[in-house]
Every structure is written in C-alpha cells, then in structure tokens.
Rosetta silent file (secondary structure, phi, psi, omega in degrees, C-alpha in Angstrom):
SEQUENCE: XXXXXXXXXXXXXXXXXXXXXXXXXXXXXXXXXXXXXXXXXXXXXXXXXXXXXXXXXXXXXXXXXXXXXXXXXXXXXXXXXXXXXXXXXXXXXXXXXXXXXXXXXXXXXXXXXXXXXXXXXXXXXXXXXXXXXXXXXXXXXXXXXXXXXXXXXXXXXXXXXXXXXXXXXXXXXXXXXXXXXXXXXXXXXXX
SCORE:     score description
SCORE:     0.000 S_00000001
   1 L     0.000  -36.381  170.108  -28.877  -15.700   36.433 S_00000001
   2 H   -65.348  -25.199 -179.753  -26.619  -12.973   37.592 S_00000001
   3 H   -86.634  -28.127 -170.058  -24.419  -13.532   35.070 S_00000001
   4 H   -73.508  -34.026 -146.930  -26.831  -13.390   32.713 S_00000001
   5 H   -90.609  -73.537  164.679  -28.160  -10.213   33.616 S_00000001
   6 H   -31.896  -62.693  170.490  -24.630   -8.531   33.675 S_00000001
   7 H   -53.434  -61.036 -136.967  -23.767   -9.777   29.731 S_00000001
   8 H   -80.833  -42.671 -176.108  -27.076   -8.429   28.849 S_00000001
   9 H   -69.046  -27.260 -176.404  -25.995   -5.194   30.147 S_00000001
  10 H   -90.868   -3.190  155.261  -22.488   -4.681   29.293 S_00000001
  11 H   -62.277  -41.265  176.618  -23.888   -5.494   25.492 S_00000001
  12 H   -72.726  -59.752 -166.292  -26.263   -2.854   25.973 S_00000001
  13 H   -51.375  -56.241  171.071  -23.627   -0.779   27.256 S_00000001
  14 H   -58.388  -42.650  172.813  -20.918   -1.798   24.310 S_00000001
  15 H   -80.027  -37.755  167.816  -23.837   -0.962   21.350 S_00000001
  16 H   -44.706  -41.622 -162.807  -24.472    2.295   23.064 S_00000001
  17 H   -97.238  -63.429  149.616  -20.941    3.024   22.818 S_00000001
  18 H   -15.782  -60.498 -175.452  -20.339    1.853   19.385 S_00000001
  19 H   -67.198  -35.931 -160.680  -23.098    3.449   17.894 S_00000001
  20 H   -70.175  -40.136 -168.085  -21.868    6.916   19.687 S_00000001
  21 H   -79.220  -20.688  146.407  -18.529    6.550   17.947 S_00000001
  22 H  -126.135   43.689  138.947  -19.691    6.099   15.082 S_00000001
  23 H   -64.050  -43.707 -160.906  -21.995    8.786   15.026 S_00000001
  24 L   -88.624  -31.179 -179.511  -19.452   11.109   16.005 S_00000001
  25 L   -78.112  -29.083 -166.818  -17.225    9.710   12.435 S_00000001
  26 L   -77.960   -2.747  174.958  -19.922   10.710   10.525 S_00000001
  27 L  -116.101  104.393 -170.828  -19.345   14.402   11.385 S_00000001
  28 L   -94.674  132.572  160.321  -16.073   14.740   11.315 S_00000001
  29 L   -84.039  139.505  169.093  -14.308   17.795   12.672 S_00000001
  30 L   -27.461  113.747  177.361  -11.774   19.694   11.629 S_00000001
  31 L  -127.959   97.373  171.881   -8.349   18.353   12.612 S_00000001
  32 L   -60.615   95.960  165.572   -5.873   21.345   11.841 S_00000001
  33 L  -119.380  110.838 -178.518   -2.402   20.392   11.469 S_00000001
  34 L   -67.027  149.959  167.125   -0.673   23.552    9.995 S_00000001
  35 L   101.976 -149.990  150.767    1.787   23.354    7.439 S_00000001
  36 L    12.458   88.190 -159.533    2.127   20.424    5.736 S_00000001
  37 L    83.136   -3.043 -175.140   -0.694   18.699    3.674 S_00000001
  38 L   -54.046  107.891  165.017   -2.961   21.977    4.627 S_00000001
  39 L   -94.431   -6.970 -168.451   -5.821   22.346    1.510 S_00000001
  40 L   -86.560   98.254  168.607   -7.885   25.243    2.800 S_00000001
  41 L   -96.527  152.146 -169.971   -6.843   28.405    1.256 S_00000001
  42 E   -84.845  174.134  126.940   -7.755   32.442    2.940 S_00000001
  43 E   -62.770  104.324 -179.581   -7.903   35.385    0.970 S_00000001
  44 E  -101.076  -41.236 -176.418   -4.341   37.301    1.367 S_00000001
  45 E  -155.859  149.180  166.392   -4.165   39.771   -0.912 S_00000001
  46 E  -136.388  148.059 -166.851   -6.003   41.256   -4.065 S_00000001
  47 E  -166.585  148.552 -151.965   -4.611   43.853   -6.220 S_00000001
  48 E  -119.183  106.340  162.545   -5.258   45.731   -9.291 S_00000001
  49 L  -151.641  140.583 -179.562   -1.992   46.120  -11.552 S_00000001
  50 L    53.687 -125.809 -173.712   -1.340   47.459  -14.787 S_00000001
  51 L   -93.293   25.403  176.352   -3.904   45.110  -17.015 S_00000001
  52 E  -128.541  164.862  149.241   -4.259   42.304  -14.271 S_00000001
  53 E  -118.789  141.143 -158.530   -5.931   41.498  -11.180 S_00000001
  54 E  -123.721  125.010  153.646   -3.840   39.456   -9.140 S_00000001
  55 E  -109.251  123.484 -170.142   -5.493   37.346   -6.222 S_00000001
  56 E  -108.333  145.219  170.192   -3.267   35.605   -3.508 S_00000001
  57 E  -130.580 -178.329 -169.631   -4.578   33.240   -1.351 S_00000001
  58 E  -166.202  132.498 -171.720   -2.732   31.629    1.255 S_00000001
  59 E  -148.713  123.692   14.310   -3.078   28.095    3.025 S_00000001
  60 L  -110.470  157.833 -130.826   -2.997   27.870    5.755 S_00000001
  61 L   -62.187  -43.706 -172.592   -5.493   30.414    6.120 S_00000001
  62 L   -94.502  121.769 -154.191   -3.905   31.250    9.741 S_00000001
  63 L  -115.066  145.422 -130.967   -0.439   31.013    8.604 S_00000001
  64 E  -111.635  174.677  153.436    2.014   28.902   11.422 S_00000001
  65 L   -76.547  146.230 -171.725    5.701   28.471   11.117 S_00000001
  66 E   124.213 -174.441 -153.792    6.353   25.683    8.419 S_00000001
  67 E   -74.796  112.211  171.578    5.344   25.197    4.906 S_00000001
  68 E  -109.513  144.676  156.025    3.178   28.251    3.446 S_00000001
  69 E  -111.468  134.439 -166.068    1.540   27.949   -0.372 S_00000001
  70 E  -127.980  118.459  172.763    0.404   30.948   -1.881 S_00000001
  71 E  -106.755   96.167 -162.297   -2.034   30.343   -4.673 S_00000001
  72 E  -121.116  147.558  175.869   -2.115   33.155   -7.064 S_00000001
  73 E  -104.998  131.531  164.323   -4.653   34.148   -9.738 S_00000001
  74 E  -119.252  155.703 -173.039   -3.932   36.646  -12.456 S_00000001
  75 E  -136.121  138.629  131.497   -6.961   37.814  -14.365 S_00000001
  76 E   -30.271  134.080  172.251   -7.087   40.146  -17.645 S_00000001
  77 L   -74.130  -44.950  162.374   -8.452   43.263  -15.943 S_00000001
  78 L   -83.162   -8.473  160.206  -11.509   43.597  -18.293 S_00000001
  79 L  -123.381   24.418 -178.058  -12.781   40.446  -19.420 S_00000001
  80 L    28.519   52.451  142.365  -11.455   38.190  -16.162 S_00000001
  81 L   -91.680  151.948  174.892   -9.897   36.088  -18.327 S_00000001
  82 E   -45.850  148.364  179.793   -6.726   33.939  -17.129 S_00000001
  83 L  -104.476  138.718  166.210   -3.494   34.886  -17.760 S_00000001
  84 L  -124.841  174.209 -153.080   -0.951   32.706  -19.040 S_00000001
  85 L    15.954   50.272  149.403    2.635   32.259  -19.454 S_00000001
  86 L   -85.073  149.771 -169.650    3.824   34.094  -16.927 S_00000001
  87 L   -94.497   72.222 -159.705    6.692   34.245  -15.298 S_00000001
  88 L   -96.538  132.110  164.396    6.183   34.621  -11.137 S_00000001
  89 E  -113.532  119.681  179.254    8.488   34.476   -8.596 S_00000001
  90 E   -90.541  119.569  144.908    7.823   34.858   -4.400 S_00000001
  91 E   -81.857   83.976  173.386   10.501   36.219   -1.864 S_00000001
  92 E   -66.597  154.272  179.342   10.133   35.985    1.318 S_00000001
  93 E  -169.075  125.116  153.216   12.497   37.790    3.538 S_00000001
  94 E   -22.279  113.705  162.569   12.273   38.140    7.258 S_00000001
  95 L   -86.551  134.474 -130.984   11.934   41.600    8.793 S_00000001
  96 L    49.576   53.017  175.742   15.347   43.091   10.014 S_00000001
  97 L  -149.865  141.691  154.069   16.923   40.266    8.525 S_00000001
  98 L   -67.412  -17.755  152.551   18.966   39.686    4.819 S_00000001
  99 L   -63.189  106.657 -169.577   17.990   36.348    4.444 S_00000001
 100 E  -118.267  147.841 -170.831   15.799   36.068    1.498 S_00000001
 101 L  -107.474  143.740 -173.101   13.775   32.727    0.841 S_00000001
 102 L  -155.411  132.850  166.213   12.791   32.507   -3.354 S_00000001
 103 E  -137.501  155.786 -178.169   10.515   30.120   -4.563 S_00000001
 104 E   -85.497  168.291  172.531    9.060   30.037   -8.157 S_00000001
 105 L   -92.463  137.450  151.429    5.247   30.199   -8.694 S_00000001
 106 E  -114.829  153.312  175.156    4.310   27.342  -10.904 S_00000001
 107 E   -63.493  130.347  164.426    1.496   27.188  -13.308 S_00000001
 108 L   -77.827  101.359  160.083   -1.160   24.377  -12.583 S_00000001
 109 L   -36.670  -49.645 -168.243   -2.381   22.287  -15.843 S_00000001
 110 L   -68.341  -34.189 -138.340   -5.859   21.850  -14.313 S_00000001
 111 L  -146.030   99.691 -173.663   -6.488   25.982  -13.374 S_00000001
 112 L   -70.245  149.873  146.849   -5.292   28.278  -16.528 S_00000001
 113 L   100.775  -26.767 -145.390   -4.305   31.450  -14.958 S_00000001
 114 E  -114.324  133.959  171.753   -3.435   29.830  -11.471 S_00000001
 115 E  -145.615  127.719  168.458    0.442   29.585   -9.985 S_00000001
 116 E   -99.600  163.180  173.458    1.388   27.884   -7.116 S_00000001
 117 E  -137.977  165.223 -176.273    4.716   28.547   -4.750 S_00000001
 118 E  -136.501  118.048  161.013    5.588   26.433   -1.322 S_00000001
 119 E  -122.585  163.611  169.140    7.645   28.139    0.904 S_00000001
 120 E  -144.506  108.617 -151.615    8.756   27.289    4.304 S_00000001
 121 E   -79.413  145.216  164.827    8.821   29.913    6.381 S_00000001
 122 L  -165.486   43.836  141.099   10.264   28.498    9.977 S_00000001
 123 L  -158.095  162.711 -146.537   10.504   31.595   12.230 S_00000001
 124 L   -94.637  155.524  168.049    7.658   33.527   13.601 S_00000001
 125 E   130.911 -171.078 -147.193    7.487   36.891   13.586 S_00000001
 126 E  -112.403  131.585 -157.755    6.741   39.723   10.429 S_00000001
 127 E  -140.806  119.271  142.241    7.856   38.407    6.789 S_00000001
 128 E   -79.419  136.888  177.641    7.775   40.501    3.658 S_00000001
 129 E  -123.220  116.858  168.816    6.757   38.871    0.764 S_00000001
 130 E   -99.908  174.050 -170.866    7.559   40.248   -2.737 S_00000001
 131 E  -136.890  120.544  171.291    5.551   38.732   -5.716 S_00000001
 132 E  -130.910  125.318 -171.905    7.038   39.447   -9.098 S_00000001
 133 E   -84.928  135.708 -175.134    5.215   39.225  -11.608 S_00000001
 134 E  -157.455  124.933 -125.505    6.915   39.412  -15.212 S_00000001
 135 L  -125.219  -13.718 -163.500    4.997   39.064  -18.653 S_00000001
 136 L   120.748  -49.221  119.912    8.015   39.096  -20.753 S_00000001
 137 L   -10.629  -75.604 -175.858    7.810   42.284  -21.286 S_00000001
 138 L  -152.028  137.845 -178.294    7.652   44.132  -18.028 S_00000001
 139 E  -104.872  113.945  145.917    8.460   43.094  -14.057 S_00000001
 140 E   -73.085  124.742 -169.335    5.721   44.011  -11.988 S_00000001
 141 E  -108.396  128.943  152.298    6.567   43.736   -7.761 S_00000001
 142 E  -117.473  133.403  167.475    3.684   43.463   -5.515 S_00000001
 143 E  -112.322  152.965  171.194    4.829   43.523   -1.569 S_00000001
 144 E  -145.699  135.641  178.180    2.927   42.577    1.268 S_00000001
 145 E   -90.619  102.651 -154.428    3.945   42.187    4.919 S_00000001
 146 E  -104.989  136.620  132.266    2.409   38.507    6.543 S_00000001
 147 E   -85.704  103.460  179.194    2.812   37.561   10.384 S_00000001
 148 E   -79.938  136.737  166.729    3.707   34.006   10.892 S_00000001
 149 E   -65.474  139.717  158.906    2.575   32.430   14.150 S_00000001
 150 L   -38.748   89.053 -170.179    4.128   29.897   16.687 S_00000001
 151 L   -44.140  139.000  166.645    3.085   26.507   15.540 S_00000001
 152 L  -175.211  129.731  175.759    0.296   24.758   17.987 S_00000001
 153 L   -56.436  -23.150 -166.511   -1.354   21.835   17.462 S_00000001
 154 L  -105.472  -21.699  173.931   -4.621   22.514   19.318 S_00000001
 155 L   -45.763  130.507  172.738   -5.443   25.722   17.207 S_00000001
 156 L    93.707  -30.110  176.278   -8.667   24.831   15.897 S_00000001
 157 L   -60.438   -7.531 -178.277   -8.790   21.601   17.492 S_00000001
 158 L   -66.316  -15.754  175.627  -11.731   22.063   20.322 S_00000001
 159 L   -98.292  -94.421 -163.807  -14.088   20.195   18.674 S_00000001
 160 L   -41.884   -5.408  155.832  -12.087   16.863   18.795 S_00000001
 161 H   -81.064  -25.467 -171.871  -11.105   17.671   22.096 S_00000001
 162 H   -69.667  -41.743 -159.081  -14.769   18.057   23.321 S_00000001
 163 H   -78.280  -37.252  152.761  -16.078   15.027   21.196 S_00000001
 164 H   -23.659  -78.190  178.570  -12.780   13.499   23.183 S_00000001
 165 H   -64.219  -22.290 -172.991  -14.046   14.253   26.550 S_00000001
 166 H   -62.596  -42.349 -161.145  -17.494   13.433   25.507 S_00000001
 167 H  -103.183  -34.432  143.864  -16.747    9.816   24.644 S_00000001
 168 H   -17.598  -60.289  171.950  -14.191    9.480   27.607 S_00000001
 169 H   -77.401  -19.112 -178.227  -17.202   10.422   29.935 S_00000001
 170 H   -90.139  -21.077  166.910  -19.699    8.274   28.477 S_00000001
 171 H   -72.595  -61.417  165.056  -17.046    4.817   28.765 S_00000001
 172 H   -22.129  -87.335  178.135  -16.859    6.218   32.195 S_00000001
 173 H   -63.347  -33.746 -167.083  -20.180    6.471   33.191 S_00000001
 174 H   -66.772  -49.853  163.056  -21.294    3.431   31.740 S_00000001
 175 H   -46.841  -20.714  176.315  -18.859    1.731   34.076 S_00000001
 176 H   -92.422  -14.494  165.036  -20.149    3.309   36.811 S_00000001
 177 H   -66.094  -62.824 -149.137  -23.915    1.944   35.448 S_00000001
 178 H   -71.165  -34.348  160.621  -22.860   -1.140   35.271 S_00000001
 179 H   -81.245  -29.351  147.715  -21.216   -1.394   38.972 S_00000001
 180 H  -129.854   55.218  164.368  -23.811   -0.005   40.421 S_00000001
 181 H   -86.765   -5.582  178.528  -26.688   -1.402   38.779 S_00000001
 182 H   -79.025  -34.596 -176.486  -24.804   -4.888   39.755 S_00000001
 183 H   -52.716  -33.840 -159.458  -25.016   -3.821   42.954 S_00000001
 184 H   -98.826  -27.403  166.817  -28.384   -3.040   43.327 S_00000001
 185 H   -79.747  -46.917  172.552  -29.427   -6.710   41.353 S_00000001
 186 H   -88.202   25.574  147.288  -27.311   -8.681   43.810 S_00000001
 187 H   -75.396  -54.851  173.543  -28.984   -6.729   46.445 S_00000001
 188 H   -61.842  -32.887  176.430  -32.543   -7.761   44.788 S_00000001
 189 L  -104.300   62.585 -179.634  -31.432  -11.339   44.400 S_00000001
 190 L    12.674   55.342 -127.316  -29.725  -11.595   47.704 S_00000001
 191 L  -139.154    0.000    0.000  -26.583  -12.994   46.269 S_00000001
C-alpha cells in the first residue's frame, strides 16, 4: 500500500513538472547570443543627404565584438521612394589605429532600396565607420563613430536564468514533498 501511495505521488509530482516546462516553452525568452545569427536590428543612424535619406540600422542592436550587419535604407528625399543601383561601401577603422576593415553593402532582391554589409569587428573599444554612398555620378561619405562592447553571454539573458532557477527549485522542492510526505504516511501506517 505504501508503495502505492508513493507512485501515485511521484506521478503527481512528474505531471506537475512536465506541464511547468512546458508552459515555460510556450513563452519563450529571449536568448541573446551576439554576433552571429543575430536578426533584431536598432536604429543607428539617419541622415538627410543631397536627394536621399539614408537609414542605418544595426544588429545587434547592442553591438558586441564579432560579426556586425548594418542594414541600410536609401529613400528619394521627396516621395520616399527606394533607391536603386547604388553603389555602397562600409569602412570600419578602429580609433588610433590604420587598420581599415571594407565590406561592400549588397542590395537585397526581396527589399528595393535596402543594402546589407557584415563586418566583423573583433576588438572593443570606439570604431569609425564611413558609409559611401556613390550613385554613379557623385560619392557621398557619411561617418559615424560606434562603441563595440566586450562580448558576454548573459547580456540579456535574466529571464532564462530566472525561469532556470525557477524550474531547478520546483524539482527540488518536490523532492523534498515527496520525502517528507513519505515520512509522515509511514508514520500514519506505522511501517
């Protein structure tokens, strides 16, 4: 009978535990790994030159040492249409340093108007970026200065650690149910 009593509980105990985990999948939290595979793009920079407006975005939004993509929009200044065939190039260059990084912007087929570049930036500290823009015509430069961060894994990450500790404490305590509610049943059946 004691045995019985014990399965029934550690069943209860195992669907309790089940169910919480996957409760917990259906809201999934953010799990931030910078760099690499990153889809969330920021706002970086917007600017108004000659007949365009050019919007830079940047992902990832807080940007780590490792792989940065800068997703820029040119616009027609008066009827916000896309721009096309252009020719963009990004620099990166370190500050106090001579080492310049050049990646091209490429145009996306799905998003007229849209050019991406991948750089990989991979030491922290204050980066100039120039963006040159060039129509055929005429080279347009836009600069901006960026701080890249120290890569760490846990930015962002508190809600999977807490849902961590969460489900950690609740395997816990259930173990701690279930010894001593045994206790307290082979106390009632004198056993």
């Amino acid at each position: 009978m004691y045995h019985l009593i014990m399965k029934k509980e550690l069943n209860l105990f195992l669907a309790i535990f089940i169910s919480l985990v996957s409760l917990y999948s259906l809201f999934p939290s953010k799990i931030l790994a910078q760099g690499e595979g990153y889809s969330q793009y920021g706002d970086f920079l917007t600017q108004n030159i000659d007949d365009y407006t050019v919007n830079i975005f940047l992902s990832p939004i807080r940007p780590v040492v490792g792989q940065q993509i800068f997703s820029i929009e040119v616009l027609e200044k008066g009827t916000i249409n896309p721009v096309k065939d252009l020719k963009i190039d990004v620099f990166a260059t370190p500050l106090f340093d001579e080492k310049k990084q050049f990646s091209p912007a490429l145009s996306t087929s799905i998003m007229e108007g849209n050019y991406q570049s991948i750089l990989r930036l991979e030491k922290k500290g204050f980066w100039l970026l120039d963006f040159e823009i060039n129509n055929g015509q005429k080279k347009t430069i836009i600069s901006e200065q960026i701080e890249i961060f120290e890569r760490n894994r846990t930015i962002g990450n508190s809600d999977f650690s807490y849902a961590f500790l969460i489900i950690q404490f609740i395997f816990f305590g259930g173990i701690i149910y279930l010894f001593i509610s045994s206790r307290i049943r082979k106390k009632k059946l004198k056993i």
